[in-house]
Structures are given as C-alpha cells and as structure tokens.
N, C-alpha and C positions, 0 to 999 in steps of 0.2 A: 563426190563429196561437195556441200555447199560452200558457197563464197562465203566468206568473210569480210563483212562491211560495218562500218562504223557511223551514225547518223550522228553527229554534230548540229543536230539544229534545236533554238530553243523551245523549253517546252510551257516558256510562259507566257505565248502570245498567240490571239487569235489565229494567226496568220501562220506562226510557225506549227502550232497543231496541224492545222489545214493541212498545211504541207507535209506533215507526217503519217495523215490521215489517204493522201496520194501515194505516197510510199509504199506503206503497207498493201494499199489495195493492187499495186504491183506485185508485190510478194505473197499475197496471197492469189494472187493470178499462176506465176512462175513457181512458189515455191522451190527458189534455186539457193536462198539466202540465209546466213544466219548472222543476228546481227546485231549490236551493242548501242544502247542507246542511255543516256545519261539525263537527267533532268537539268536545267539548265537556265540562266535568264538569258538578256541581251547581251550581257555585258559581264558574264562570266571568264574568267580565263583560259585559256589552252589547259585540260587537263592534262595531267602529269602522264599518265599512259600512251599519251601520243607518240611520246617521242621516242619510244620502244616498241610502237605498232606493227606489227607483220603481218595486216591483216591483206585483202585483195583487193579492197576499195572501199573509197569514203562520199558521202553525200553531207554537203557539208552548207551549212548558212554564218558565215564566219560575221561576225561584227564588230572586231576587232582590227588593226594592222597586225599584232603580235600572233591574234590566232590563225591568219590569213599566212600568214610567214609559219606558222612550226605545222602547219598542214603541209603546205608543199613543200617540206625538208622530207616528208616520209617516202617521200619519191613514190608513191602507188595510184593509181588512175582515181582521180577523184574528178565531181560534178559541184561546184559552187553556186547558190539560189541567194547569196548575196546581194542586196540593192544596193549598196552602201555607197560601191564605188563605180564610176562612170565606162571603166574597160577594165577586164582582167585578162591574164597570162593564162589564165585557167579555164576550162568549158565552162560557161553559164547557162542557167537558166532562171529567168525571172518574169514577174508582171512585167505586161508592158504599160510601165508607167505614163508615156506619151499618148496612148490609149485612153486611162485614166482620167489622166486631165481633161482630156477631146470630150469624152462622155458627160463629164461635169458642167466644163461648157455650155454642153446642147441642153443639159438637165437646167439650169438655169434662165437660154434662151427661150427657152420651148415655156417659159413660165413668164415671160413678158421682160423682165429685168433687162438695166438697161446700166447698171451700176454695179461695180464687181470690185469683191478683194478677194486676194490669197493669202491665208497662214498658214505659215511653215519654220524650217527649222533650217537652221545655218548649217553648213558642212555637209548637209545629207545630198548623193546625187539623186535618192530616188524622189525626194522632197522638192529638187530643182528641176526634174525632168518634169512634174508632176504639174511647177509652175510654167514653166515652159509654154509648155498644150496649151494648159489652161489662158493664156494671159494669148497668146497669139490666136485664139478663135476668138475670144470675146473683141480683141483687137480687128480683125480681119472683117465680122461680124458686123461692128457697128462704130468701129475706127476709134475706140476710148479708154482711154490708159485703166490700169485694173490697177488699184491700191493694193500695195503687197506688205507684209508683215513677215520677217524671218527671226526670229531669235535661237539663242544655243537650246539643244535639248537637253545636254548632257556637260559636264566635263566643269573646269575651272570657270568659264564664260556661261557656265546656266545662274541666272538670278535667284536670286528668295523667291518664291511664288508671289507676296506683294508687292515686289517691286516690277512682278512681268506684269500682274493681274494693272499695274497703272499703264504699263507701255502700251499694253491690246487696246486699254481704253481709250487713251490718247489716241487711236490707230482708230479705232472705231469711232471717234465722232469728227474724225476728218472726212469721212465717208457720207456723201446727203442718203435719207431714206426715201424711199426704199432698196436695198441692194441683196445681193446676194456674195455670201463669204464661202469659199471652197476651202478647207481645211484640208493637210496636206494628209489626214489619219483622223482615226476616232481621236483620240488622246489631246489632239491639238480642235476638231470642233468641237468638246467638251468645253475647253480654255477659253474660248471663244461664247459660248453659250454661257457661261459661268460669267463672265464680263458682259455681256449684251444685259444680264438681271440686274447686275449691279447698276448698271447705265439707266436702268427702266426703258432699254429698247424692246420692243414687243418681237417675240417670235414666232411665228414667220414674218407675220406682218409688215416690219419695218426692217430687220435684215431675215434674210431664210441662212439655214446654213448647212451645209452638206461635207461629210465626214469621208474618212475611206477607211473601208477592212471589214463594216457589218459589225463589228465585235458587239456583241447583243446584251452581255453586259454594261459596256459605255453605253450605247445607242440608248439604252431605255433608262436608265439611271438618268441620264437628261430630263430636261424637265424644260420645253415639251420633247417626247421623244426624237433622235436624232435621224435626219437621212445619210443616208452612208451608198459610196459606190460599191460595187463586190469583186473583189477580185477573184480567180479561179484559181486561188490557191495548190487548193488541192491537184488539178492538174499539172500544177509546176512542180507539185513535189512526183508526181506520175513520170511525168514527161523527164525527170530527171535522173530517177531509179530506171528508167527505158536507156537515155545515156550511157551511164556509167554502167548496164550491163554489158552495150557493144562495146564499152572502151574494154571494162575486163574482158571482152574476147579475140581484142588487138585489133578492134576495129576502130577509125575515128569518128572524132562526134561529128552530126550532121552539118554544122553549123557555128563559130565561135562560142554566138550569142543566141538563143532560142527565149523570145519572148514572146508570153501568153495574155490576150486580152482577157479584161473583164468581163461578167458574166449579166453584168448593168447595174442598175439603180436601186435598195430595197428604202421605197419612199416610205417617210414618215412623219410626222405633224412639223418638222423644222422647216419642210421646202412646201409645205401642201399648202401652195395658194398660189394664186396671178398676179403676178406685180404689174399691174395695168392701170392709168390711170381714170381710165375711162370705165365706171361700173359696171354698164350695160355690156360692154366688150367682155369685163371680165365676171362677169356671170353664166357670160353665154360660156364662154372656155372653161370654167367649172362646168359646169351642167354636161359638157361634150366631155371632160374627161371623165365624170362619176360616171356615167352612161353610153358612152360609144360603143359598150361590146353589148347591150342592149337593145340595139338594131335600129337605132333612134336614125333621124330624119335631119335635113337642113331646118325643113318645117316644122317640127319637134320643138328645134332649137332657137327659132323666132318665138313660139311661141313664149316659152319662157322670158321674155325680155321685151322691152319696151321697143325694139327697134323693127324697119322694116328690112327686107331681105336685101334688098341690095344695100343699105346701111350698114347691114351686120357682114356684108361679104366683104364691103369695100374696110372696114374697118378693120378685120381679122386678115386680112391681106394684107392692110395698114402696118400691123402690131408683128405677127410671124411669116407672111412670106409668101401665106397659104390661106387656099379658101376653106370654109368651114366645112366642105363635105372632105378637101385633103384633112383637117386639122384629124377629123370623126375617124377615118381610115386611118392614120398617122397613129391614135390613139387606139384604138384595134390592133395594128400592128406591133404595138409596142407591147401589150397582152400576149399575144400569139408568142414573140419572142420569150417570154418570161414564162410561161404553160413550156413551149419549147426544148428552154434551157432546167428548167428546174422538176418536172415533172416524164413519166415512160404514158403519155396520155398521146391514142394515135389521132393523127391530122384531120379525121371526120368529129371527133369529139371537142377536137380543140377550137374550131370552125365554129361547133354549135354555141358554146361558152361565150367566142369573141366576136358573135353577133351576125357569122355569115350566113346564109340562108344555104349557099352550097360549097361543099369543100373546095370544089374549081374555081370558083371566083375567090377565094381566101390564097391560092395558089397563085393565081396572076398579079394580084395585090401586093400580095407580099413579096413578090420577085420585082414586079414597078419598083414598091418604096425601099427593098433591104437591096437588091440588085445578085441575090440568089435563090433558090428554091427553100421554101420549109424543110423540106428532106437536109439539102445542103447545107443547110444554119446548124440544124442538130448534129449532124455529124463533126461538123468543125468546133462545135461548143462543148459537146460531148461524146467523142470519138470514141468507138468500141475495142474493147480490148482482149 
C-alpha cells in the first residue's frame, strides 16, 4: 500500500514550485506515494483538514508560526523546507542561505565594485542569513562597511508602497556611484530597480543589482532585465521527500539541518558591466569575459586596448587579485560550471565550447580554481538518483 503524504508548500512562488517540482521527481523515481497537495500562497492558513490527518507523512514549507504549531500537533514524521526561522525542533531542509550571500559577493567583486548595499526585509531569518554572507565578504574583501536597507514585508509594520518607494531612495542616494545592491529576492531587487528610475540612477552603470530566486517573470519584467542568484530548489524539495521517506521507515534523518547550495548566477543586463574606474582596465575585463571560452590570448587582450602588457597585468592585479591569463581561466571556469550544472553535455564537448584545446588541461584547470574534479562538481550539484 502507498504512503500517504501531505505537501504543504506553496504553489505561488517561484521557489516553492521548484520545490514541488523535486518532490515529484522523487515520486516518480520511487513511486511508493500518494499524495495531497492543495494550492496555496505564502501566507495562507493551516487548512482545516490537518488537524484530522491520518496520514504517514508531511513535507511541509510552513510560513506561518500558527501553521508551524498545528503541523507538529499531527504527531507523524514530517520534513520542514521552511527559511523563515533560524532553528527548528523539526528535520529541515533548506538553501543554504550563507552560500547565497558568499556567491553574491564574489558576483560583484569579480565586477570591480568597491561600494555595496543590501535590501531586505525585517524578521525574515533567511533575508538575515543572506545579509550576513554578504556584508562579511565584502567586509573582509576590502574592509568597507556595506549600506544595508531592512524594512517589514508583510504584516501591520509593511508601509504604503510610497511611503517605502521614498525610504529605498533616501537609502540609495546615501550610497556614492558606482555600487552594487544585492537584494535579498526578486521581489525586493524589483523595489530597488523601480526606485533607481525614479532616482535617474543608470542601471547597471551607476548601481548593478542582483536579485535571488531567478523568478523569470520579475527578472525580465524589469527594465533593464534583472540578475538573480539561483538556488537549487528543486533539489531541496528532492532531498527532502528522500528524508522523510527514511523517517517513515523509522529511520532518523541524516542531519538536523540539511542545507543545499546554489546552482550560481543567471546574469543579466542589471550586473553586466565593470565598475572600474579606469576604462582601459575595464575594457580589457569586458572583452575577457565576452570571450574567454573563445580561446582568446593575454595578447588578444592587449590588443584591444590601449595599454602595454605589463600595464594591463599589473593593473588587473591592481583591481581583482589576478592576472589577466587567471582572470581568461577564472572566466572559463565559470562557463564550465554552468554547461556542468545545467546541461547532461560530456566533459570533451564541454572542453570544446569553453575554449580548451584539450579535455585534460580543462581538467587540471578546473581542479587548480574549483579545488574538485569536473566529474565531482556534477555529481554534487546534480547527484543521481
């Protein structure tokens, strides 16, 4: 006989599809399940059938305290994919939000910037884990306090949309240009981007700004289109129907807490550019990012620019860390990852695409800068089932 299980998550958001869409592909792996699923938003109530449930297990993304409380009165093995709250009494599984931020970070250093905010929302722990990261790498980075912006999302303490739409701005022209603003969700760099027009600040140009979730509706609805980090949703909702079938079998879970990284960056006109002040530096770092998986040269990359070679080495050393042939690899590598994680394309094809002449040196490469094999990147990003 199948289990009987109850999905509590909503079905209004990027994020919780995702995670539905993990689920399922569990159950259609196992087909051990059968199972109830209710349409739902964020901020819907505990439906009335819970509290009469009999079923064997729930997977649950509770965003409430009251629905968080009339789950666990049903007393039956459940797996919570809640961010909401900073520790639970219950098996979790979630982004790793600290992850998150870190990626953001680097997505911004890697672009020259030297100027940072964060918006986000009051009360949320995933919104503060998110700042966290974020503000302690730029910190650590380049020792400079990052401008932060929190207000309510929700509840008695959310404003009229004009009265927040003045608060962001005020927020944002405390900030000098050029900067980059990491938004803690689409929803909130939308708000952000929505106030940078009203401001006549230029995007990317004079702040960039980077969202999380991908939600492809916000992202492109923006204007210019938004970058956003990606989380791997769907694996949390995988990884957590994996859970809660050991617990239905009276096994416990691996772990309290099981947090799943991101899957990267899906860049788009909001961060696509170098905040450099130097043009010639940041020409050359354009030209090596449009073109590094094209097998391009240090010499390539003099070319295009008014500078000489050791000019352009000591200055791109100056600016990221790294010399122009790391920057060309660095930017390869980060192709490879993303072919890697999002496509079933094998390691000699992927090799060809991101500009290596042979699959063995794409291999050595990538184990120098990621500090694993290509094989072992994909398996941990997209583990077989």
């Amino acid at each position: 006989m199948k289990r009987e299980v109850a999905l509590i998550i909503e079905t209004s958001s990027v994020y919780g599809r995702d995670l539905l869409s993990g689920v399922v592909r569990y159950m259609r792996i196992h087909d051990q399940w059968s199972v109830f699923l209710a349409q739902r938003d964020l901020w819907t109530r505990a439906p009335s059938w819970l509290h009469d449930w009999k079923g064997d297990g729930i997977l649950s993304r509770a965003t409430t305290p009251e629905l968080i409380d009339a789950i666990g009165r049903t007393g039956v093995p459940m797996v919570e994919m809640t961010d909401r709250v900073e520790e639970s009494v219950l098996p979790q599984v979630r982004s790793d939000d600290s992850a998150i931020g870190q990626v953001a970070a680097e997505h911004f250093i890697e672009r020259g910037f030297r100027r940072f905010g964060f918006c986000g929302f009051h009360g949320e722990a995933w919104s503060a884990r998110r700042e966290n990261a974020f503000v302690d790498a730029v910190e650590q980075k380049y020792g400079v306090c990052c401008g932060i912006f929190n207000s309510a999302w929700h509840g008695p303490a959310e404003r009229p949309w004009h009265e927040e739409q003045a608060c962001i701005a005020r927020w944002l022209r405390s900030i000098e240009p050029p900067f980059g603003v990491f938004a803690c969700n689409d929803l909130r760099g939308q708000h952000v981007i929505n106030v940078a027009h009203r401001l006549n600040l230029a995007v990317p140009e004079q702040v960039a700004i980077l969202g999380v979730d991908n939600d492809e509706l916000i992202c492109r609805v923006c204007s210019p289109p938004m970058s956003s980090v990606i989380p791997n949703a769907e694996f949390v909702g995988f990884r957590a129907a994996e859970t809660l079938a050991r617990m239905m079998e009276g096994q416990a879970p691996p772990s309290p807490i099981q947090r799943v990284g991101p899957l990267g960056i899906a860049i788009r006109q909001s961060t696509d550019m170098m905040a450099i002040d130097d043009r010639d530096v940041a020409a050359a770092l354009r030209f090596i990012r449009q073109h590094a998986c094209a097998g391009i040269s240090v010499e390539d990359v003099v070319g295009k620019v008014s500078l000489s070679r050791s000019t352009l080495e000591r200055q791109v050393r100056k600016f990221l860390g790294r010399t122009p042939q790391e920057e060309i690899r660095h930017n390869q590598i980060k192709r490879v990852k993303e072919l890697l994680t999002t496509t079933d394309m094998a390691a000699e094809k992927i090799a060809t695409l991101c500009g290596f002449d042979h699959p063995e040196y794409m291999h050595v490469v990538f184990k120098r800068i990621a500090g694993e094999t290509p094989g072992q990147f994909r398996r941990k990003i997209r583990p077989k089932t």
